[in-house]
C-alpha positions as CSV (number, residue, x, y, z in Angstrom):
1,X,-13.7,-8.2,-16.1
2,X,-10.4,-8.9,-14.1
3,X,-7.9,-5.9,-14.8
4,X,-4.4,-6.2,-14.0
5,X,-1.8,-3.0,-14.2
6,X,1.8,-3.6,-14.4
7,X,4.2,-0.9,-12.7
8,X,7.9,-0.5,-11.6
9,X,8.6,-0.2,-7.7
10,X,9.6,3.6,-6.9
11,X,12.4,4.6,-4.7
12,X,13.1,8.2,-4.5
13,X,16.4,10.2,-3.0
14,X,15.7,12.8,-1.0
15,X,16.3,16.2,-2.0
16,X,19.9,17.1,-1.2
17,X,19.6,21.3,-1.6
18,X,21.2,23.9,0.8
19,X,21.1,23.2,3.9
20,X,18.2,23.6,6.1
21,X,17.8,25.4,8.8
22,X,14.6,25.3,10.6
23,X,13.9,28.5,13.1
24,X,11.0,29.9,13.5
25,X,7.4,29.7,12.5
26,X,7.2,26.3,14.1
27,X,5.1,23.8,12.0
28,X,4.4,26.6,9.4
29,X,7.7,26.8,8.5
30,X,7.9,25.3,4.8
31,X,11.4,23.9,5.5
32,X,9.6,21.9,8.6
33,X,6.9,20.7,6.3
34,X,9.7,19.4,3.9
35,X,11.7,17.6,6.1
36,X,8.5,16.5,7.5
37,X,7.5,15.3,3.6
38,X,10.6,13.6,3.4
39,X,11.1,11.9,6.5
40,X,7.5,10.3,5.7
41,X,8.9,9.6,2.8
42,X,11.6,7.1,4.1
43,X,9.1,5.5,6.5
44,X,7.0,4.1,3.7
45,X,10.1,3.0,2.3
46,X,11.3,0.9,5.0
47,X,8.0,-0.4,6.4
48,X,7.6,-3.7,5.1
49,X,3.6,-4.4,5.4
50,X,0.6,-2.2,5.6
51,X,-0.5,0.4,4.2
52,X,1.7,3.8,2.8
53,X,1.0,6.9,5.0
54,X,0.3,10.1,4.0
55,X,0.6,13.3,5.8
56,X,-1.5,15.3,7.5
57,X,-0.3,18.2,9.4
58,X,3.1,18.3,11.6
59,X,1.9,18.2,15.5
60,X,5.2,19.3,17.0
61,X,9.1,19.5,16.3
62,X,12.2,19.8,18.4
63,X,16.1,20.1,17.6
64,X,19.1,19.6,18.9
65,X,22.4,20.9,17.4
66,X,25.2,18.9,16.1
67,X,28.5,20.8,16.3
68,X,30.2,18.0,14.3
69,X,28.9,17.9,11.8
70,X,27.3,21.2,10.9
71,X,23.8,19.4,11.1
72,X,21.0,19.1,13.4
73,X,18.3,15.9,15.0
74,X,15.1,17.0,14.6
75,X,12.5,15.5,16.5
76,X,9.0,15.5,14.6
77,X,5.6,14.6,15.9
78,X,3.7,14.0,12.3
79,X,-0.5,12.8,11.9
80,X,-0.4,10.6,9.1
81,X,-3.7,9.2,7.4
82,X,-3.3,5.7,5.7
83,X,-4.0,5.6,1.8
84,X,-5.0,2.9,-0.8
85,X,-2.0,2.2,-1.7
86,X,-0.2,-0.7,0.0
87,X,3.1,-0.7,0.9
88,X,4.0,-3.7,-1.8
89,X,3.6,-0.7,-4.4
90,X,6.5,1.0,-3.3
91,X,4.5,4.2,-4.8
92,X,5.5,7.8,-4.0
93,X,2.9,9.3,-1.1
94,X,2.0,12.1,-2.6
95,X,0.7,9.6,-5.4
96,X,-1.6,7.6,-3.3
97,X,-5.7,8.8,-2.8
98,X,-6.3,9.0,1.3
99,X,-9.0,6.7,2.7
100,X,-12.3,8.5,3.0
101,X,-14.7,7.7,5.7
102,X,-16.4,5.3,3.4
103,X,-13.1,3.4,2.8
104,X,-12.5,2.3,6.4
105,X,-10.5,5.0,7.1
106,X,-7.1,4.8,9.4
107,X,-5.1,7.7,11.3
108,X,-2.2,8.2,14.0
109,X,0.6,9.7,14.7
110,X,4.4,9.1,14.1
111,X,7.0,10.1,16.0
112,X,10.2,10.4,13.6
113,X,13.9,11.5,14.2
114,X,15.8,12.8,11.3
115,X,19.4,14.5,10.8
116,X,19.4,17.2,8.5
117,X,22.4,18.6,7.1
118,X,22.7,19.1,3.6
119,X,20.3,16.5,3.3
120,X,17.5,14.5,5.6
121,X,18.3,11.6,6.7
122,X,15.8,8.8,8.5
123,X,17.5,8.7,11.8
124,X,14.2,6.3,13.6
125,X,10.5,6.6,13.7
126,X,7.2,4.8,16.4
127,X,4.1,5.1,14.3
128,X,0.7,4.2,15.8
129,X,-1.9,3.8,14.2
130,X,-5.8,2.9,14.8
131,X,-9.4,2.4,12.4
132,X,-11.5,5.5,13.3
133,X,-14.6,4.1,15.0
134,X,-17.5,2.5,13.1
135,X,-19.9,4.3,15.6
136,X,-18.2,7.8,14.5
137,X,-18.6,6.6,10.9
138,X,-22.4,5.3,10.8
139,X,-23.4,8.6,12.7
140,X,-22.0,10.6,10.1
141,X,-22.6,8.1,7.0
142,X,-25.0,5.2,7.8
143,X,-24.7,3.8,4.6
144,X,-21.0,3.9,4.4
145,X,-19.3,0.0,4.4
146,X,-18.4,-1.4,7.7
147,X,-15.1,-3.4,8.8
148,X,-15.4,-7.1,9.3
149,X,-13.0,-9.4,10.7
150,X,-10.5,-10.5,8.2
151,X,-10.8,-14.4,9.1
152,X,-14.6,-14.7,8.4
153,X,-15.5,-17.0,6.6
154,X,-16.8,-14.8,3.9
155,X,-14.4,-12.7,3.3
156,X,-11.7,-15.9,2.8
157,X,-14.2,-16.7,0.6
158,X,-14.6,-13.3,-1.3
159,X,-10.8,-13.1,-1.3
160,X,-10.9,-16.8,-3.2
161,X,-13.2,-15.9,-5.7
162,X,-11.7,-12.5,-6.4
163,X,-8.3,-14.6,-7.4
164,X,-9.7,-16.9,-8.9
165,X,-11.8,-14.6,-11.4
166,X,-8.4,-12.8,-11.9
167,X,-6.3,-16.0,-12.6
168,X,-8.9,-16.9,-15.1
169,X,-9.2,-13.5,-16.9
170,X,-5.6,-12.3,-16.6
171,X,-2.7,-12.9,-20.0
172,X,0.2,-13.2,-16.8
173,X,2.3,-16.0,-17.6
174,X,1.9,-17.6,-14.1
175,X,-1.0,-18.0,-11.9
176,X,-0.8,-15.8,-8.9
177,X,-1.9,-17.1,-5.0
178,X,-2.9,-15.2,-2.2
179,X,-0.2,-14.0,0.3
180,X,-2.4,-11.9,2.9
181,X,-6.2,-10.7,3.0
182,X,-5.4,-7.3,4.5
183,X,-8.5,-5.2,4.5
184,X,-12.2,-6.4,4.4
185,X,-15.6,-4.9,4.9
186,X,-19.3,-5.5,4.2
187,X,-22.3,-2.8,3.2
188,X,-26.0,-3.7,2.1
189,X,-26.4,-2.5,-1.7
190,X,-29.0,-4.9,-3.2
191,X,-28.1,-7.6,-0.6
192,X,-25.1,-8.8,1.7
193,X,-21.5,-7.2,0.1
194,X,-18.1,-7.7,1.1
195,X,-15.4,-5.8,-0.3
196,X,-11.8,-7.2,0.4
197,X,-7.7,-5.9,-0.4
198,X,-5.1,-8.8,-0.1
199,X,-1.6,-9.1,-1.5
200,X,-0.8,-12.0,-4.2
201,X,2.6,-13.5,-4.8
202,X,3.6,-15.0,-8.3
203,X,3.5,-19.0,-8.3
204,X,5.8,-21.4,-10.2
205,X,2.5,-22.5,-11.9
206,X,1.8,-21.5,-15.6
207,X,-1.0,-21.0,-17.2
208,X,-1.1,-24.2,-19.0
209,X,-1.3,-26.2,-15.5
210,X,-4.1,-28.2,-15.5
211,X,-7.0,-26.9,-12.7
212,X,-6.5,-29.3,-10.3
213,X,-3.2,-28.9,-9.7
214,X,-3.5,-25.3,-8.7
215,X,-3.7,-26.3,-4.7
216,X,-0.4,-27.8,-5.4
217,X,0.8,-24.2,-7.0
218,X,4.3,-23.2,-5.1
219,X,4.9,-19.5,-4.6
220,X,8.0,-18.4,-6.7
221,X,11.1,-18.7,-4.4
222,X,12.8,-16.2,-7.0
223,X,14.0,-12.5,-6.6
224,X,12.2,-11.9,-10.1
225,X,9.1,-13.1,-8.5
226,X,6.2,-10.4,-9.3
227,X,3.9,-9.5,-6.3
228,X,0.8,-8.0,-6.3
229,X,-1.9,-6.3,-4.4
230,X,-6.0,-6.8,-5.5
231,X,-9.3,-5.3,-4.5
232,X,-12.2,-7.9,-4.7
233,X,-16.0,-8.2,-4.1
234,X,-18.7,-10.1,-3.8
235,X,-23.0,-9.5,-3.8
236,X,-25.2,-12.3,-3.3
237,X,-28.4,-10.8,-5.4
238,X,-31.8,-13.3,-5.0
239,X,-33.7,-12.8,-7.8
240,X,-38.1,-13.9,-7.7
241,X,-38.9,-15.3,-10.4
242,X,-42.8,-17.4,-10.9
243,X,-43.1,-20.5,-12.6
244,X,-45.3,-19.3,-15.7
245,X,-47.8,-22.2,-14.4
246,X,-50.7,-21.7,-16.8
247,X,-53.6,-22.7,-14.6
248,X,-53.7,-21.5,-10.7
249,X,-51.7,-19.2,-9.2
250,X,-47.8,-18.6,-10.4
251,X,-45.4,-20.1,-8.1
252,X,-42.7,-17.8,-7.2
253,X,-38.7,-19.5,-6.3
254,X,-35.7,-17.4,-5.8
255,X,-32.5,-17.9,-7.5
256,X,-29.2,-17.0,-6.3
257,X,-26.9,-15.1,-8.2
258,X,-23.7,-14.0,-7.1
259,X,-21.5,-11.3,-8.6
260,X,-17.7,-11.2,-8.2
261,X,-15.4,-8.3,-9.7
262,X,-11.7,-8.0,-9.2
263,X,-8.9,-5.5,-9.8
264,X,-5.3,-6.5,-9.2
265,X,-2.1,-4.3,-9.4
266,X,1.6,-6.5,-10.2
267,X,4.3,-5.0,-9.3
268,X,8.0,-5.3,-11.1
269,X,10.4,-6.2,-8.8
270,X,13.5,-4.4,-7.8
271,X,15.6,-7.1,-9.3
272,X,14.3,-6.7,-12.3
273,X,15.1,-2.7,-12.3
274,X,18.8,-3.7,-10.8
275,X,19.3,-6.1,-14.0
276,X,18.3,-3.4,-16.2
277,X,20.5,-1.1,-15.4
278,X,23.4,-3.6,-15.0
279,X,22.4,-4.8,-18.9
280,X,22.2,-0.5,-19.4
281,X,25.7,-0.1,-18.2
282,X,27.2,-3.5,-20.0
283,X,25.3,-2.3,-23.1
284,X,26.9,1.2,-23.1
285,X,30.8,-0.1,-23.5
286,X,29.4,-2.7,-26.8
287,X,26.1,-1.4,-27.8
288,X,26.4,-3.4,-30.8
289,X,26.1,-7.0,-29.0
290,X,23.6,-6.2,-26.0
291,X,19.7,-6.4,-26.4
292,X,17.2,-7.8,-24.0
293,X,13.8,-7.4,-23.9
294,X,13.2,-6.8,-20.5
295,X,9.0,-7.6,-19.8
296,X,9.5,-10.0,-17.1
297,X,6.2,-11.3,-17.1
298,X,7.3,-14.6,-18.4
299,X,9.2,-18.1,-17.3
300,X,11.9,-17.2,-15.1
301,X,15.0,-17.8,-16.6
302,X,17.6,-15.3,-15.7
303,X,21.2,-16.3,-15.8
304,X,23.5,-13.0,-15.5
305,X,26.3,-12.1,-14.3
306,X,28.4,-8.8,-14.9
307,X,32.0,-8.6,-14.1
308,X,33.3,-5.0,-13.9
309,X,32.1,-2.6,-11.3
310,X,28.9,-0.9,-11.2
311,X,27.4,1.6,-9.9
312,X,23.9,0.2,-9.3
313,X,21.1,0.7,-6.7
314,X,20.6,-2.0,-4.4
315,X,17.7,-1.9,-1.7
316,X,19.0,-1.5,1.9
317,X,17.2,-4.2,4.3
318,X,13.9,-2.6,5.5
319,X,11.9,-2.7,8.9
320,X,15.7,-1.7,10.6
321,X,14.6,1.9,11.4
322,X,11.4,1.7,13.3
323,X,8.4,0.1,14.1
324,X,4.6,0.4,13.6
325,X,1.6,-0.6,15.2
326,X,-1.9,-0.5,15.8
327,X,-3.2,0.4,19.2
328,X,-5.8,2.7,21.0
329,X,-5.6,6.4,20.9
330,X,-4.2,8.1,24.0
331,X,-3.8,12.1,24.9
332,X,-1.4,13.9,24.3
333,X,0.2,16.9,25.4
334,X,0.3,20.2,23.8
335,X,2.9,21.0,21.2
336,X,5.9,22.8,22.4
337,X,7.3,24.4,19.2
338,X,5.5,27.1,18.6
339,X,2.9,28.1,15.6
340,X,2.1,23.7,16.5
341,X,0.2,21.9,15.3
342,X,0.4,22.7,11.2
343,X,-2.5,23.2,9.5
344,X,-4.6,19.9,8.7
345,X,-4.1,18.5,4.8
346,X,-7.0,16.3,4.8
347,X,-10.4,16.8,6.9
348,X,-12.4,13.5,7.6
349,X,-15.3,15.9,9.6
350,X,-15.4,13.1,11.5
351,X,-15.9,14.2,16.3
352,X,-11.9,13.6,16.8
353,X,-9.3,15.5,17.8
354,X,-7.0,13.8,15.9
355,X,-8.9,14.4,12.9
């Protein structure tokens, strides 16, 4: 059956402990590594597509002092692996599995400035990043899924049943629509299967519109607006089967049968975590007059205002700090910090130097 998990978007501060100072030991330093784990950290948050990164090792790192402030601009070379999480999640790295070489795996490399003071702070980061090679994959696994091209035919159409097997199993209040199809491939199990990932986006359609008004199904021009992201497939089994003719020989047919399964994550959005804490902090001053129930997986009706000052998170505009892409693999030179590169996190035992 379709499953659907609900969970909160994640934003975490980064640690703001003594100041670090990073001499020494190169990329073995553990105060590298951190700055390293939390300058990753604030990429995922302010990329705006894709998939989140997880580290790997740190390559390289530079500095340059800053007298006025105390501080320092580190300049980090860090391999990053992509994960299954996508970056609509908004989920912690360290929470998200890495891509094995049966899950279309991706690596690269960023390169990330950062000030660090008493804290580290995203200063600008290039990330590029690339599909390890089916060839390099069906040597070493020749059974493993392939990728196929995201506009196939097939795979729109795996995407379009997937949704609509989750629209019709779901209890959401709305019926969801595809936003982006952003990862597909295809294996032979008992025939022809295609796996896909896509994003969804919450429509202004209930679940009491009538089927044949679901082409005409806007998407939710709200901030409350739940998104989503799904993974979907599709096997086209044909069974033989004979006739049961009594006299002569059995006549055999086939019949197609196609199997469709679906798993789809919605997210809460950050408005929704902005209005609870503005109801939290109205609440606390008359706690006798304030209750809201707060599952916002329901009509959108959200009328509020608060009047006195608060002191409440509100997400900075992302995609300002950097940029990332997908392009070929190039060489590179050899570290100059010394003890570089860090020891590797993850091993794909796949023929790259990169991995």
């Amino acid at each position: 059956p379709a499953q659907s998990v609900i969970q909160a978007s994640t934003f975490h501060a980064v640690d703001s402990s003594c100041l670090l100072v990073l001499q020494g030991r190169g990329c073995n330093n553990p105060d590298a590594e951190r700055v390293a784990e939390e300058a990753l950290e604030q990429i995922n948050q302010d990329r705006t597509d894709g998939y989140i990164l997880t580290l790997n090792r740190l390559y390289d790192l530079s500095h340059t002092p800053k007298q006025e402030n105390g501080g320092s601009v580190y300049n980090l070379t860090i391999d990053v692996l992509e994960t299954q999480c996508h970056i609509v999640s908004r989920k912690p790295w360290k929470q998200c599995k890495v891509r094995d070489i049966s899950d279309i795996p991706v690596y690269g490399e960023c390169q990330v400035s950062v000030q660090v003071d008493a804290q580290v702070k995203l200063e600008s980061y290039s990330c590029s990043l690339r599909e390890v090679a089916a060839t390099s994959i069906v040597h070493r696994c020749p059974d493993c899924p392939t990728a196929v091209n995201l506009n196939d035919p097939v795979i729109k159409e795996t995407a379009k049943l997937s949704l609509q097997k989750f629209n019709k199993e779901s209890r959401l209040a709305n019926y969801f629509a595809l936003e982006n199809i952003t990862k597909a491939s295809s294996q032979w199990v008992v025939g022809p299967a295609y796996f896909v990932e896509f994003t969804v986006l919450e429509t202004e359609c209930s679940k009491e519109t009538d089927v044949s008004e679901l082409n005409n199904c806007r998407p939710m021009n709200c901030q409350f607006a739940h998104k989503g992201f799904c993974t979907g497939s599709h096997v086209t089994l044909e069974e033989t089967f004979n006739s049961g003719s009594p006299v002569g020989d059995p006549e055999s047919f086939f019949r197609k049968h196609e199997s469709v399964d679906v798993k789809c994550e919605i997210y809460e959005p950050q408005a929704s975590t902005v209005e609870e804490q503005a109801h939290a902090q109205a609440a606390s001053g008359h706690p006798d007059n304030h209750h809201h129930n707060h599952t916002h997986l329901h009509p959108h009706e959200h009328v509020h205002s608060v009047s006195k000052a608060t002191n409440i998170t509100v997400s900075k505009p992302k995609g300002q700090l950097g940029r990332t892409v997908f392009e070929l693999a190039t060489p590179r030179s050899a570290p100059s910090a010394s003890s570089c590169p860090g020891a590797r996190r993850h091993a794909l035992h796949l023929d790259s130097p990169f991995l």
